[in-house]
FIDO-118679 format. One record per residue: chain; residue in one letter; x, z, y of N, C-alpha, C, CB in turn; residue number from 1. Coordinates in nm, 4 decimals. Atoms other than C-alpha are relative to their C-alpha. Glycine has a CB too. Layout:
! FIDO-118679
> A|A|X|Z|Y|X|Z|Y|X|Z|Y|X|Z|Y|NUM $
...
***
This chain:
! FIDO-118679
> A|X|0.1163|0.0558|0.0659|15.4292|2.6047|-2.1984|-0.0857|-0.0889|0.0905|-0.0834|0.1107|-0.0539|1 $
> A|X|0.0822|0.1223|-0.0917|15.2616|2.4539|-1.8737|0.0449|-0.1334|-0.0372|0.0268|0.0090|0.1682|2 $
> A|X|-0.0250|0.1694|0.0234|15.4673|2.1372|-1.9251|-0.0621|-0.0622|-0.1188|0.1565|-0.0368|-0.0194|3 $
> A|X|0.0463|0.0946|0.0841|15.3159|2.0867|-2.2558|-0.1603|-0.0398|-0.0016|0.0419|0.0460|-0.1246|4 $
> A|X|0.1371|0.0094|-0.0544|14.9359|2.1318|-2.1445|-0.0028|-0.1253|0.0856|-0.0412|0.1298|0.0846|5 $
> A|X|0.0245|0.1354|-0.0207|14.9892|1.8507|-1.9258|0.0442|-0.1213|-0.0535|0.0189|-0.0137|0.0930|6 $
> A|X|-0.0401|0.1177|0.0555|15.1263|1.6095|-2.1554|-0.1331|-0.0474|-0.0996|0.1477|0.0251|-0.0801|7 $
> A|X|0.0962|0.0043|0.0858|14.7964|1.6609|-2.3707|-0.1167|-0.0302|0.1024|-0.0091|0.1295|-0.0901|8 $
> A|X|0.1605|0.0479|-0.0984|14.5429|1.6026|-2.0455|-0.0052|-0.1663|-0.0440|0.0194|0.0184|0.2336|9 $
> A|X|0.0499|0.1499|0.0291|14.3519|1.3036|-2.0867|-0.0207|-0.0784|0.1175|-0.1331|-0.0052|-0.0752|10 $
> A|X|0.0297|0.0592|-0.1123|14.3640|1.0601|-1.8488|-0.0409|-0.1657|-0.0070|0.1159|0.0280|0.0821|11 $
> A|X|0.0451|0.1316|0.0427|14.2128|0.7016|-1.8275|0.0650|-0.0750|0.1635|-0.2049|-0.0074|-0.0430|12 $
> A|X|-0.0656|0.0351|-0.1188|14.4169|0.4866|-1.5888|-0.0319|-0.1665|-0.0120|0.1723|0.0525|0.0039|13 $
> A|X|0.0559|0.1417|-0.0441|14.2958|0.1273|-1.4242|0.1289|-0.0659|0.0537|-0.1289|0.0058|0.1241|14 $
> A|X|-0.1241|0.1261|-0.0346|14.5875|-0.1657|-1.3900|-0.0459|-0.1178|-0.0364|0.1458|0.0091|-0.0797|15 $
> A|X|0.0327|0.1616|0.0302|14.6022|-0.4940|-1.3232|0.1741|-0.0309|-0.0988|-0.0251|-0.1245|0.2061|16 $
> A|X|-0.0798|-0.0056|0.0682|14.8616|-0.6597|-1.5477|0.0188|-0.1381|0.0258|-0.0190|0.0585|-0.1176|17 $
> A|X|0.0206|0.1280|0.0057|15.0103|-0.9753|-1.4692|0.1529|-0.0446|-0.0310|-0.0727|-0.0575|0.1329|18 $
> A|X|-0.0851|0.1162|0.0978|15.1940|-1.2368|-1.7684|0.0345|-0.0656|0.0964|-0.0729|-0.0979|-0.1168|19 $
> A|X|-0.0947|0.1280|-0.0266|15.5016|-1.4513|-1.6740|-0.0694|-0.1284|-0.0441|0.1442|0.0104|-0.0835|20 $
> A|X|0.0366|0.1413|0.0880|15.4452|-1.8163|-1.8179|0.0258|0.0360|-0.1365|0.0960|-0.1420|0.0375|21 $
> A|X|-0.0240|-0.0221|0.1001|15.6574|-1.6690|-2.0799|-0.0654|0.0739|-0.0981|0.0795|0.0245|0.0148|22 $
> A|X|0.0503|-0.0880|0.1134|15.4486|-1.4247|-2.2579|-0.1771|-0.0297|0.0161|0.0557|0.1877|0.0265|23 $
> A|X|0.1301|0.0567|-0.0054|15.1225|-1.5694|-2.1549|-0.0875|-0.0284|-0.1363|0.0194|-0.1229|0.0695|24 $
> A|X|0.0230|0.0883|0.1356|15.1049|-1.6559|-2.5653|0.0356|0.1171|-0.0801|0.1015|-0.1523|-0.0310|25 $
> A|X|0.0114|-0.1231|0.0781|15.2400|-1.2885|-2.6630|-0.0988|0.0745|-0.0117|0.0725|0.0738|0.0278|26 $
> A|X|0.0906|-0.0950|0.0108|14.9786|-1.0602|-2.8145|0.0321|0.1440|0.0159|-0.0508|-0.0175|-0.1085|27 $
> A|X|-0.0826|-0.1205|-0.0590|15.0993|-0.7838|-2.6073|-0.1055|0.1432|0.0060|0.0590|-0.0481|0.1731|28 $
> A|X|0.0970|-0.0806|0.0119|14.7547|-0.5899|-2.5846|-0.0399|0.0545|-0.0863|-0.0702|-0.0297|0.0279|29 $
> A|X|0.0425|-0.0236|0.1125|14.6797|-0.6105|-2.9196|0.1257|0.1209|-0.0245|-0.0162|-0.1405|-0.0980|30 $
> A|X|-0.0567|-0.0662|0.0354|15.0129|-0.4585|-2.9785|0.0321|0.1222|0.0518|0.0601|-0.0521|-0.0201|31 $
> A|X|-0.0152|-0.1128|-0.1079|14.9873|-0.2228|-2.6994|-0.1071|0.1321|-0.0857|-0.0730|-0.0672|0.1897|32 $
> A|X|0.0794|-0.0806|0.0853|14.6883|-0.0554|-2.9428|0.0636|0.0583|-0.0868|-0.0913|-0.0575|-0.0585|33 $
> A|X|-0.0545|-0.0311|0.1199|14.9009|-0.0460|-3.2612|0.1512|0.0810|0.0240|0.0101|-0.1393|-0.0827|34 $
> A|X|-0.1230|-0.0443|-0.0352|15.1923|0.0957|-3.0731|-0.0638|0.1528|0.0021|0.0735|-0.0720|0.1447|35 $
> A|X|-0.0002|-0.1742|-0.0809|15.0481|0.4100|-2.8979|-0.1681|0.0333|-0.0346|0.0402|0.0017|0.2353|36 $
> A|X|0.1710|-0.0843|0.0226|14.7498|0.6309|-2.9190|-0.1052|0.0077|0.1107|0.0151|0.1677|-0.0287|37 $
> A|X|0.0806|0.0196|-0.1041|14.5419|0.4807|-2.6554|-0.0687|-0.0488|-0.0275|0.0240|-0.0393|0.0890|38 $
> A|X|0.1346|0.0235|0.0401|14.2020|0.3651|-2.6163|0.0160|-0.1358|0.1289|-0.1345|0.1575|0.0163|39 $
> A|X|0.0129|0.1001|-0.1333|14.1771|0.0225|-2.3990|-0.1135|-0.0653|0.0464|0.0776|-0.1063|-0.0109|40 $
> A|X|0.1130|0.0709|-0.0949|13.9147|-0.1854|-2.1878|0.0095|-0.0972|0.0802|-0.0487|0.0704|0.0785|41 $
> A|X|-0.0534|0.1645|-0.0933|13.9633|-0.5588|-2.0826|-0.1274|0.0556|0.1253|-0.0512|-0.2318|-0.1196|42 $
> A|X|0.0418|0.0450|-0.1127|13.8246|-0.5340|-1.7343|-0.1401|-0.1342|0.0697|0.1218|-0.0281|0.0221|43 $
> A|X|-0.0168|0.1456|-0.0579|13.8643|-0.8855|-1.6420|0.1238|-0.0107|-0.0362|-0.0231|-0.0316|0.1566|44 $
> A|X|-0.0901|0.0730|-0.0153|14.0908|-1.1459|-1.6832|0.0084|-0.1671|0.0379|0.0454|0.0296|-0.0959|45 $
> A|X|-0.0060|0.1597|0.0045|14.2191|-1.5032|-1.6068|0.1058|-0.0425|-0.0376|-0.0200|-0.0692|0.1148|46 $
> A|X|-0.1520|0.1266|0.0730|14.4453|-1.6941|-1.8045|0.0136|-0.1200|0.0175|0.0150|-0.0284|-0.1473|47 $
> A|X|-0.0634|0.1198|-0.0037|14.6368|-2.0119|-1.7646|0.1415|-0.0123|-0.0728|0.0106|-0.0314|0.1356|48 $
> A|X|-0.1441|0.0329|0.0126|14.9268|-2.1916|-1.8726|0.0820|0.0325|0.0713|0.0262|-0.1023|-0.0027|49 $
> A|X|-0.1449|-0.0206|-0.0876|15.1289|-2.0946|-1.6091|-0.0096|0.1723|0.0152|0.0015|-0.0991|0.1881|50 $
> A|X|-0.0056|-0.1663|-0.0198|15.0292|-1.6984|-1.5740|-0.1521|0.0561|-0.0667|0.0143|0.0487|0.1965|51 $
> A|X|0.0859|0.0043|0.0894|14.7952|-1.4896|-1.7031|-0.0466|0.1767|0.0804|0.0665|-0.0333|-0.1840|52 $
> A|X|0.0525|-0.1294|-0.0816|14.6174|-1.1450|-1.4864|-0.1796|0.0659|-0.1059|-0.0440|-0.0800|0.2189|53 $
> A|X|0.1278|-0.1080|0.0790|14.3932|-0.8630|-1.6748|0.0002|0.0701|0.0814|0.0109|0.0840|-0.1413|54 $
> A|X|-0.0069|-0.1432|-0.0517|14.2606|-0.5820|-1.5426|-0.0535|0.0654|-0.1128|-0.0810|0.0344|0.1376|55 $
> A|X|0.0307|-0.0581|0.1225|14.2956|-0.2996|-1.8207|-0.0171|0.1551|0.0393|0.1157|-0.0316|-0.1127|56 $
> A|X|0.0598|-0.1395|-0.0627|14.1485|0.0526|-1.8284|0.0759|0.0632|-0.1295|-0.2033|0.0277|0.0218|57 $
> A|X|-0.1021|0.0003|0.1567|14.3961|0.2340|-2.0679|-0.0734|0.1866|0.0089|0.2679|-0.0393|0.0171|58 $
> A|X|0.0823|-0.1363|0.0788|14.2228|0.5837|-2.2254|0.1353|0.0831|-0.0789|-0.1444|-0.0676|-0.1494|59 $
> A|X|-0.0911|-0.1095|0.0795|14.4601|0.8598|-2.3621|0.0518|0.1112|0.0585|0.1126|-0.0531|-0.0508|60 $
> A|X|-0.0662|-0.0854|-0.0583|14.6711|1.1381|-2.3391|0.1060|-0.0134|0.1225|0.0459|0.0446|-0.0911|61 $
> A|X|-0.1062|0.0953|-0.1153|14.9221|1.1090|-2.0196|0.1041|-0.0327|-0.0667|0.0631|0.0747|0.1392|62 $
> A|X|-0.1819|0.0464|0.0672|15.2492|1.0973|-2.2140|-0.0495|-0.1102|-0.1109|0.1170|0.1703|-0.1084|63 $
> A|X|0.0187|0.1547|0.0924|15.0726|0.7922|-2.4421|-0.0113|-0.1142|0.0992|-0.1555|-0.0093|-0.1040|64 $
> A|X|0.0538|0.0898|-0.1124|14.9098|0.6379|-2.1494|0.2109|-0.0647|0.0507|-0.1286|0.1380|0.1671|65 $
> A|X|-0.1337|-0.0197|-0.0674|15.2906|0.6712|-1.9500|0.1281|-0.0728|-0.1262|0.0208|0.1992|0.0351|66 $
> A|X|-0.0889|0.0337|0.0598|15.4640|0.5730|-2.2087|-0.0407|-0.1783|-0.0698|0.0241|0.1276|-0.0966|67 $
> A|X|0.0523|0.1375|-0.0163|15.2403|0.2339|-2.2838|0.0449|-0.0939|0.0931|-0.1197|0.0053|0.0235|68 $
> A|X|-0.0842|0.0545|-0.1469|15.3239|0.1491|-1.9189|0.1188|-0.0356|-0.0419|0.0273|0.1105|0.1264|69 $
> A|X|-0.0893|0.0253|-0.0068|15.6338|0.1801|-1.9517|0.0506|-0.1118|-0.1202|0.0455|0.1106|0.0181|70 $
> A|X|0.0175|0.1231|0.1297|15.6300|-0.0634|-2.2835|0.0320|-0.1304|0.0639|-0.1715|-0.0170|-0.0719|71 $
> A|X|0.0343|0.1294|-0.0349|15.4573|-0.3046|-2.1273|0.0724|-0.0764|0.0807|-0.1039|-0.0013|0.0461|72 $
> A|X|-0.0964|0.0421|-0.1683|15.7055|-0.3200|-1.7736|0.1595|-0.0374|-0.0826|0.0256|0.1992|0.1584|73 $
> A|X|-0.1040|0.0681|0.0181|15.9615|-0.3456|-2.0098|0.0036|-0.1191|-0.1050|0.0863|0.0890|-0.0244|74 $
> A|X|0.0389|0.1582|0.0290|15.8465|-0.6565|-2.1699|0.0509|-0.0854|0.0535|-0.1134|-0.0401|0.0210|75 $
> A|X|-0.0146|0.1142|-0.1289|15.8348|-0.8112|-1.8380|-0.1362|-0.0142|0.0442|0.0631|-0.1633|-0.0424|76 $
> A|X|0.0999|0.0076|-0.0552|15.4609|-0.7537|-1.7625|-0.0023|0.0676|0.1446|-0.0836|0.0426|-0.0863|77 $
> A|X|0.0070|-0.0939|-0.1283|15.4186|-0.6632|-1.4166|-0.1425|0.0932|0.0090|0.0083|-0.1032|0.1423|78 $
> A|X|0.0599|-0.1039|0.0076|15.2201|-0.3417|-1.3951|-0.0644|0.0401|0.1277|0.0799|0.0848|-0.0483|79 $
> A|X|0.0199|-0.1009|-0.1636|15.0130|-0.2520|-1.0503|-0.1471|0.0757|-0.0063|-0.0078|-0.1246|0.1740|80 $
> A|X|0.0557|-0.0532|0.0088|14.8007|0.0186|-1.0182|-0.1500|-0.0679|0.0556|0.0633|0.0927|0.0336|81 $
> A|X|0.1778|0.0742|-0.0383|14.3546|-0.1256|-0.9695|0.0204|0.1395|0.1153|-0.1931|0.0064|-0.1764|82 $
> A|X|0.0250|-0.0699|-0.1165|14.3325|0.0903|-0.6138|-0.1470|0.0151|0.0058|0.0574|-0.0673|0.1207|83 $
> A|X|0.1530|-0.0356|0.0355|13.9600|0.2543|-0.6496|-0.0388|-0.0324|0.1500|-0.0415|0.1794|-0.0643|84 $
> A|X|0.0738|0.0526|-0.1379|13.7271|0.1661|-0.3895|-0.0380|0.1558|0.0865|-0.1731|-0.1074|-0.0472|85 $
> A|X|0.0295|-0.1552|-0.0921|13.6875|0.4863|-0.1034|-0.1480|-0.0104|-0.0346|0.0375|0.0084|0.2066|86 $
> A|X|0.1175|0.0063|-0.0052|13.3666|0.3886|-0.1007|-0.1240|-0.0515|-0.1007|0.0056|-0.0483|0.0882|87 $
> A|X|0.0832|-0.0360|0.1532|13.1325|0.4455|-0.4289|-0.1253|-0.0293|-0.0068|-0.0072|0.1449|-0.0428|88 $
***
């Protein structure tokens, strides 16, 4: 039963996310909502024609959160963890 207690913790996880040229024009966020049972938070971002970098704060259970990720990486979004600041 432990394993299923942590699939139900809630965890809110900070990534930067950064579009090819190619999907720079997919509504990948939007669909990242309608896919899974997460809660999201544009950051920041900067878009261009040639690439395109968010930073997103993704809200949910871990196995929604974890499984979003993994969505998104297999798109072709590159996925890297926002590294919190030591110092608060």
């Amino acid at each position: 039963m432990p394993a299923m207690k942590a699939q139900k913790e809630k965890v809110s996880e900070r990534i930067y996310l950064t579009f090819p040229k190619e999907l720079v024009k997919e509504p990948l966020v939007c669909q990242l909502a309608k896919k899974f049972d997460i809660l999201f938070n544009i950051r920041g971002s900067t878009v261009t024609t040639e690439m395109g970098l968010v930073a997103l704060e993704i809200d949910g259970e871990r196995a929604e959160v974890d499984k979003a990720i993994k969505w998104l990486k297999d798109k072709g979004v590159i996925v890297e963890p926002i590294e919190k600041n030591v110092i608060e």
